[in-house]
Each structure stands twice: as structure tokens, then as C-alpha cells.
N, C-alpha and C positions, 0 to 999 in steps of 0.2 A: 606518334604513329597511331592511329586508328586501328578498332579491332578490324572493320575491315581489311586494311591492309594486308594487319598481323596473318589472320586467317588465309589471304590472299600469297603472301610468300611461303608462309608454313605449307600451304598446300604443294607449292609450284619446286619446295624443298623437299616436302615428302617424294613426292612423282618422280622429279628430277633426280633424288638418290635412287629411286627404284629402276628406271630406263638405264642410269648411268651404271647401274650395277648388272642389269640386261647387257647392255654393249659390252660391257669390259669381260662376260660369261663369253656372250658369245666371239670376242676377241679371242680370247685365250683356250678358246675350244679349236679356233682356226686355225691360230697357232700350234696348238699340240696337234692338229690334222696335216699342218704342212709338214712338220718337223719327221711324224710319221711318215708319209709320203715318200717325201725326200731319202729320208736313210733308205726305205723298202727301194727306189728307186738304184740311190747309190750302190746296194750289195747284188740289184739286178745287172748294172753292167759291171760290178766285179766280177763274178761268175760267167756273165756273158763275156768277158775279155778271155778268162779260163777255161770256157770251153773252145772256144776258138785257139787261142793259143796252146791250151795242152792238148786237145783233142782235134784237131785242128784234119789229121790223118784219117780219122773214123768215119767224116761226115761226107756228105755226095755236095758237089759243087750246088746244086739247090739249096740243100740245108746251110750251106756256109751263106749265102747271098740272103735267108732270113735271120740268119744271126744278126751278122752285120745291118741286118735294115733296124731291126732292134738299138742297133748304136749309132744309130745315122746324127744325130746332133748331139754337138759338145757341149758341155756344160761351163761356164765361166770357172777358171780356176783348176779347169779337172785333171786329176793326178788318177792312176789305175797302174798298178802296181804286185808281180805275182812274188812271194819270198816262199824260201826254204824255211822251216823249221829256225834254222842259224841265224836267218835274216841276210840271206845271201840272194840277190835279186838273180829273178827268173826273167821277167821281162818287166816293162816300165813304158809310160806312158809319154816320158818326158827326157829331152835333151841331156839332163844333170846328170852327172860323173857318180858313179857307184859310189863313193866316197862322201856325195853332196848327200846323195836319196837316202843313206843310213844312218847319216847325221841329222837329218831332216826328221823319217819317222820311225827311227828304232824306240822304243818303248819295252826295255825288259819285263816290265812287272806286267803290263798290257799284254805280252808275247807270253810271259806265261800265262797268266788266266784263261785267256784264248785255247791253248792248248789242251790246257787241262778240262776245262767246261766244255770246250766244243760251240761253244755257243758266242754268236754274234756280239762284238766289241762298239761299243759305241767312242766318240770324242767329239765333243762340241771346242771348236776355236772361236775366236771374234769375229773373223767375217768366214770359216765354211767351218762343214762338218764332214766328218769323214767315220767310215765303218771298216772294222776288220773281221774278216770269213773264214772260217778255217775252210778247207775245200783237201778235197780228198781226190788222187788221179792215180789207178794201177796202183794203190798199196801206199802211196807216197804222200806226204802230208806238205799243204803250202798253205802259205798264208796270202789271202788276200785283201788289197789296201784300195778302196776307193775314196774319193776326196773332191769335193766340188764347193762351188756357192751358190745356192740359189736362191738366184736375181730374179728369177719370175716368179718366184714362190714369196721372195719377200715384199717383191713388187703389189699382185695381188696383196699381199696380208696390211700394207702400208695403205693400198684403196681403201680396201675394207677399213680400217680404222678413220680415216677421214671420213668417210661416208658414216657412220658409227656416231661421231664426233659431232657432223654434220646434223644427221639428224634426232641428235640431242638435244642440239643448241635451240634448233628451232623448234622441235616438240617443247622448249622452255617457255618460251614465248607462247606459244597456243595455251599450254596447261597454265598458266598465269591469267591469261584471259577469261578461261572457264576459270578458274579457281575466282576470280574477280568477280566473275556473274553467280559463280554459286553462292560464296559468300554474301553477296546484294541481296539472293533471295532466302537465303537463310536469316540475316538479320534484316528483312524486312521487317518481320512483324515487331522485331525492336524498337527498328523508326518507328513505326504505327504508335508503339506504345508512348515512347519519347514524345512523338506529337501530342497524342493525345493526353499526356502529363503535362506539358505545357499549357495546354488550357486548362486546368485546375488549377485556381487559388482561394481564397475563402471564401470568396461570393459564391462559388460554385464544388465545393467539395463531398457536396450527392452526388457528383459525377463519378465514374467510374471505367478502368481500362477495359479496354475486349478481350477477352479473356481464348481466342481462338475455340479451337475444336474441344480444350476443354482435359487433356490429354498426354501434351506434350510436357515438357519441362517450362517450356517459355510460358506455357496457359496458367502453371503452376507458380510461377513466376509471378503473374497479370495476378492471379487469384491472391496472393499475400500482399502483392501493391495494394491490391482495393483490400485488403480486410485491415492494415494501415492507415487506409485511405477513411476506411469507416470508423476506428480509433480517433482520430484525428476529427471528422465529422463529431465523435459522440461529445471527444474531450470540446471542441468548440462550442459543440449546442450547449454542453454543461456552464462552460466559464459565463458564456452570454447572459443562460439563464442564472448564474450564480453570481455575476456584477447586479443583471434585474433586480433579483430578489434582496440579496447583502444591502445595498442600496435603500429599496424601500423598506428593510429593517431597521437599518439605521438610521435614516431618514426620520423613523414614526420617533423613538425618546426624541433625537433634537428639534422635532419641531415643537413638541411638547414642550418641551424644559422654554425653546425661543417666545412659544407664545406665554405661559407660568408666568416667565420674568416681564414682556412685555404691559401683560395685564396687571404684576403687580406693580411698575413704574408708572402707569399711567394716572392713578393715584395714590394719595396719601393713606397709607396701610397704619392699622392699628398692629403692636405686638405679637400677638397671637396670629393675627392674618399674614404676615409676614415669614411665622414660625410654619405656619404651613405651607404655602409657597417653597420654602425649602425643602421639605417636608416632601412635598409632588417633587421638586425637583431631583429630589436624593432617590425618588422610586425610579423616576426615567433613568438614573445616573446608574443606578444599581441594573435597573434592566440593559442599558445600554453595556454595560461591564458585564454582566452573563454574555450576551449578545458576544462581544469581542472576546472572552474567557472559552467559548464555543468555538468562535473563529478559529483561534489557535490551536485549541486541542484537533480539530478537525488536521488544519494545517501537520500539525503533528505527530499524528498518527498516520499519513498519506508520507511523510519522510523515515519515519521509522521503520514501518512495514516492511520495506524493500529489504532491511535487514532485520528482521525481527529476533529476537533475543530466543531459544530454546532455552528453555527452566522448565522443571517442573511447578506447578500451581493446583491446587484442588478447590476446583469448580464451588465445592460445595461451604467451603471459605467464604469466598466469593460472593457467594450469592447471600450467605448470614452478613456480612461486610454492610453489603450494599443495602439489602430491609434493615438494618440494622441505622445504617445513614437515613433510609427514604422514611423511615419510621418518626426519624427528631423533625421532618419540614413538615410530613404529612400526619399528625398526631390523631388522628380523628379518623385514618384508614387503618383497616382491620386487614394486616397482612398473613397470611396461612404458607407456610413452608411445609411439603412435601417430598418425602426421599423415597423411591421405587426403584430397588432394580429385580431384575429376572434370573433365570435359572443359566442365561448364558453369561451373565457377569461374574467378574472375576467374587468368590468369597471374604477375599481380604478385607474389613470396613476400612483400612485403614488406607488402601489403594485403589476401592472406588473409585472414585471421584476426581483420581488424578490423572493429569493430560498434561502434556507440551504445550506452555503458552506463552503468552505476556500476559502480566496479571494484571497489572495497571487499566491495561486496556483493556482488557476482559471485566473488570471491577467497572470503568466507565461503560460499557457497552450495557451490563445488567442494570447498572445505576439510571442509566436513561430510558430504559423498555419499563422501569417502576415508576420513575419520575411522569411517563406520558398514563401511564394505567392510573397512576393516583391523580393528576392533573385534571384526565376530560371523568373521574368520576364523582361522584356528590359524597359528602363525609359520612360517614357511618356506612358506606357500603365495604364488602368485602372483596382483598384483590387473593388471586390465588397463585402462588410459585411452585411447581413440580418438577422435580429434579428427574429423573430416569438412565439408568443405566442399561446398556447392552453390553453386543461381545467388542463391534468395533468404535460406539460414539457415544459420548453423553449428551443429554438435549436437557435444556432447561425450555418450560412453557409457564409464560405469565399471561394469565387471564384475568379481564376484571368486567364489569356492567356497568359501563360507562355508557355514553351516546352513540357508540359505534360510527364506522368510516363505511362510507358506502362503496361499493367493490369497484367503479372507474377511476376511482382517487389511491387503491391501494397499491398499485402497480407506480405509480409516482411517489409516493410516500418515502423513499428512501434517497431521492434528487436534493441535493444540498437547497435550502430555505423554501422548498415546496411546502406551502401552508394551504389548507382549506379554507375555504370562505369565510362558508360558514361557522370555523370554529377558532377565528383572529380571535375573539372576543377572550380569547383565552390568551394567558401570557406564555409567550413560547418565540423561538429564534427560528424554526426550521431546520436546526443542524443536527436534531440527535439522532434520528434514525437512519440519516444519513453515514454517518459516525458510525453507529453502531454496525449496519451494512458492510463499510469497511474494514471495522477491523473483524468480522465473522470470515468476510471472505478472504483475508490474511491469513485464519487460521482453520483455510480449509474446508470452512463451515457453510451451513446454509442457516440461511434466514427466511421464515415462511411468517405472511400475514394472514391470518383469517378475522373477518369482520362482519356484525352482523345489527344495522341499525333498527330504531323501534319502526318506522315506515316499511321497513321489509319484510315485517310478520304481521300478526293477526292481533290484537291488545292482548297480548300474557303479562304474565309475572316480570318485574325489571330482569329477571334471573337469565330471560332468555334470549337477550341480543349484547351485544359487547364485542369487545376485543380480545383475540387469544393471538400473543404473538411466542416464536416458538424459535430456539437457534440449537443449533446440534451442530457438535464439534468431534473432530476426530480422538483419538489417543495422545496419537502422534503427529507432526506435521512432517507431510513426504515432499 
């Protein structure tokens, strides 16, 4: 079943309980109106019987003839009946033998209440109802007994409920109709959307739903399809570009290594020549195996993430770890470590520097921002590590005066094997700052590039263009 549908009977069930519980109010209003009616009706011609009958002497032949018009039609079933106190019939309305009519409506406990209250007796039978009056004449107490059915009152009240019933059934049907079209126009803009989600698939996933007025739930609705929808765009462009790239990484060691072995089969190699040739091949093999050793960690830390470990780790571990590694590859860089904090950081030395992390990752993320500072700079220059504390983040800033990234390339720089051109020449995979991106933004963090190459100033000192790249992390992760 269709939410139309759904929506379509649900409506036609709400409504339909609501009319059906109208008709059955005003059934039962009818009914207590008839039922009222009827008794006020039956204890008017008991006492109309009792004034005629007991009083019968007082009145002038005019007043007697509107009594009587007063009682000009019988009621189906009707009994009218005057008693003593005793239950001794005064007059009666009916053929039956004194003996019938007291076995018929004597009622003690009814006879008494009557008496004592003074006040009108009810009794509901199956098919009539009947009242008893107490009535007062010269001093003398009687009881009077009216008894009837009424047929025209049940008659009417039986119309009314068909007609009631009536138009229920078919207010069912109309209110289903509307509920059908309301429905239609309430989840139009669903279709719309539905539609327009079917023409989206890869070739076209810059498309995007209509988001209506911008407003409602269903706009709100459109608005997380498409920010899904842009997810899914980004993740695409990324994998494309990240088959491109991976590809002509890998591609550059094996043609190397194809062509090495080619050139060294084509002729007759002396010893030594030979030795080198492996030599060139074991450098592509080695680079190709970073290259894949990259892969992985990337892969890695993109599954990890999702549930990342809470430990505590201090940063500043971490970061002596890592100069401490990028010191034994790069022996000829002159690394300066830095610890600063301020008047809002905690006093403790010993609770500095510690945060909620993964170390591992955080150890590779600083390892690779020292590995690129020491990479694009020349040997003997100086790279620079500053630690810093606050109240709520620690930031590590690695600066070095290297060649500098010019400022349309830094905003890409963190795209898995986005490599500059002009700086292939350098041995590099593409993946660290990628890597590193991630796992910063796992923990919370921000990763800021600043870059400043020697084309973009004026000929200074080498001191004054480079890279400073800078990651600050929380305490804790929320």
C-alpha cells in the first residue's frame, strides 16, 4: 500500500470517526429528548384523566370539552389508571378485572417511594414506558399510573438514525476523495523530488533536488538529499582524481624499473654495470614500496577513524618522537624544538601537553609535516617546531625556508596524490598531507597552510619565504 493510500484512508478514518461520533451525539440527544417528551406527555394525561375524573363536578361543561380535547388521541398500548394509597383502583382505562390491573402494576417498593418523596416515578419496560404521580384531591392522596408506547416517537427517532447512518456512509466516500486529492497535493513535491532523483546517477551528480520554498520539512528534506548528494559528488571527484593520480604514481617506479631492465638486456653488461642496474632498480622498488606503505596507512587511518581509540597521549612526546626519527633520514637539517605556553594553560608540566588521541596517528601525521619541511629544503638550513599551549587547544607550528607553495596550489594540497609540477622532481607519493588532513580532522582539529615562495617578494634574505604549516588540536575529543 502506498503512502498515498495510507494517508488517503487514515484521513477518511479520522473524519469518518469524527461525523460517526457527531451522529451517535446527536442520536442520543434525540433520544433522551424523546424519552423526556413522552413521560412529561404521559403524566399530562394522568392528571388530565384525574382532573376529569375526580374533579369532574367543579368544572362548567366548557371546561370539561377542553379537557377532553387535550386527550383526544390514544396512544398505542395506553393504560391510565387512578389508585388509592392501598392500591385500590379508583378508575382505569382498561377492560381488566381489578384482580388483573394489581397483579399487573402493584409495585410496593415503587408505591412506597412515591409516597414518601412525592415526586414523579419513572419505569422503563421493553416496548412502553409508564409514570406514576402522586395527585392530591380534597385532602386525599392517589396515585396515578399512565402507560403507553410510543410509536411515533420511536418511529421518528428510527428516521433519524437512518438518515444519520445515511449520511455517514456517503460523507465516507466524499471525505476519501478529498483526502485522495489532498494527499496527491501534499506529496506532490515528493513525486517531483522522486523524479528528479531518478535522473541522477554518476555522469550527472552536480545535479541537484528543488528544494521548494525553502521552509517546510519536505525543503529540509530536499536540502540533506542534496548535501548527500554533494558528499557523494565530492567522494567521486576524489576517487577519480585518486585512481588518476595513484595510477601515474605508480606507473613512474614500473616504467623505470621496465625500461633499467630493458636497457640492461639489450646488451652484454659488464659486472659493475649490472650491479647498478639493480641498484636503480631497488631505488624504484624502494620508492614504489613507500608509495604502497602510504597507500595503506592512508587506507588505514580512513577505517580506524570511525572508531578512534580515546587514550590519553602527550603531544609533546610526539613531536620529540618524530624530530627525533626525521633527524636519523635528514642528518644535515638543523631541527629547533620549541615549548610555549601562557598564563591560561594549565601549571602542571607534567599535564601540558596532554590530549585525547591516537598517538600512532598523531606520531605519523607530525612525522610527515617534518618529512615535507625537510624534503623541499636545501641541507644546512634550519626547520623550526613550536609547540603552544592554551586554555582549550594545543597547536603544534612547523616552519621551514624551503621553496615555498604558491597560494592556488595550497587549498589542493591536502587531495590524496595531488602533486605540483613543478616540484615532481622531488621524491614524494602525494599522500602525506592528505593523511595528515585526516587524521587532524578526526581529532577535532584544524590544519592551516601558510606559504610564501621567492617569486612572491622582493630578493630578501632565504629567511623570508617558506612554509609554516600549523595543526591545533583539542584536549579532548567531543
Amino acid at each position: 500500500m502506498t503512502i498515498h493510500q495510507r494517508l488517503s484512508i487514515l484521513f477518511t478514518i479520522v473524519v469518518g470517526f469524527l461525523l460517526g461520533l457527531t451522529a451517535l451525539i446527536v442520536y442520543l440527544s434525540s433520544s433522551i429528548q424523546r424519552e423526556d417528551r413522552f413521560i412529561q406527555e404521559l403524566r399530562n394525561r394522568a392528571i388530565t384523566v384525574a382532573d376529569v375524573v375526580l374533579r369532574s363536578d367543579e368544572f362548567s361543561e366548557q371546561e370539561l370539552r377542553t379537557i377532553r380535547a387535550r386527550f383526544r388521541n390514544t396512544l398505542p398500548y395506553e393504560f391510565v389508571g387512578i389508585f388509592t394509597p392501598n392500591f385500590q383502583p379508583v378508575f382505569t382505562t382498561t377492560w381488566y378485572s381489578e384482580t388483573e390491573i394489581i397483579r399487573s402494576f402493584d409495585n410496593t417498593e415503587l408505591r412506597t417511594a412515591l409516597l414518601a418523596t412525592k415526586r414523579m416515578q419513572q419505569v422503563n419496560n421493553r416496548d412502553t414506558q409508564s409514570v406514576w404521580v402522586h395527585f392530591v384531591d380534597e385532602g386525599h392522596d392517589y396515585i396515578l399510573i399512565a402507560k403507553a408506547y410510543d410509536e411515533l416517537g420511536f418511529q421518528h427517532l428510527q428516521n433519524l438514525g437512518t438518515i444519520l447512518l445515511s449520511v455517514v456512509l456517503l460523507s465516507l466516500l466524499g471525505v476519501y476523495g478529498i483526502g485522495w486529492w489532498f494527499a496527491g497535493k501534499a506529496l506532490a513535491p515528493v513525486e517531483q523530488m522522486i523524479s528528479e532523483a531518478d535522473t541522477i546517477s554518476v555522469r550527472n551528480l552536480s545535479q541537484r533536488l528543488s528544494e521548494g520554498n525553502g521552509k517546510d520539512e519536505l525543503s529540509h528534506f530536499a536540502r540533506t538529499f542534496n548535501q548527500l548528494f554533494a558528499r557523494l559528488d565530492h567522494a567521486f571527484h576524489s576517487q577519480k582524481l585518486f585512481v588518476a593520480n595513484s595510477s601515474h604514481e605508480l606507473r613512474t617506479p614500473l616504467t623505470s624499473m621496465i625500461g633499467t631492465v630493458d636497457i640492461a638486456l639489450s646488451l652484454d653488461r659488464t659486472e659493475d654495470e649490472y650491479r647498478k642496474t639493480l641498484y636503480s632498480i631497488r631505488d624504484d622498488m624502494e620508492r614504489l614500496k613507500g608509495l604502497v606503505s602510504n597507500l595503506l596507512l592512508f587506507s588505514k587511518a580512513e577505517a580506524e577513524l570511525a572508531e578512534l581509540p580515546r587514550t590519553e597521549v602527550y603531544l609533546d612526546h610526539i613531536v620529540y618522537r618524530a624530530v627525533e626519527d626525521i633527524t636519523y633520514r635528514y642528518p644535515t637539517r638543523n631541527i629547533h624544538v620549541t615549548l610555549l605556553t601562557n598564563h591560561h594553560a594549565t601549571q602542571d608540566a607534567d599535564t601540558t601537553w596532554r590530549l585525547i588521541g591516537h598517538e600512532d596517528l598523531l606520531f605519523i601525521a607530525v612525522l610527515n609535516i617534518l618529512d615535507n619541511a625537510c624534503k623541499y629544503s636545501q641541507p644546512d638550513t634550519s626547520i623550526f617546531v613550536e609547540l603552544s599551549a592554551t586554555s582549550d587547544a594545543l597547536s603544534c607550528t612547523i616552519r621551514d625556508h624551503g621553496m615555498g607553495i604558491s597560494e592556488k596550489h595550497i587549498a589542493l594540497l591536502t587531495q590524496p596524490f595531488y602533486r605540483i609540477e613543478e616540484q615532481r622532481s622531488v621524491q614524494g607519493s602525494g599522500i602525506g598531507l592528505a593523511l595528515v588532513h585526516t587524521i587532524i580532522l578526526a581529532h577535532h582539529g584544524t590544519l592551516t597552510i601558510e606559504s610564501t615562495t621567492a617569486s612572491q617578494t622582493q630578493p630578501t634574505p632565504q629567511s623570508d619565504y617558506g612554509t609554516t604549516v600549523c595543526i591545533t588540536l583539542p584536549y579532548g575529543m567531543t
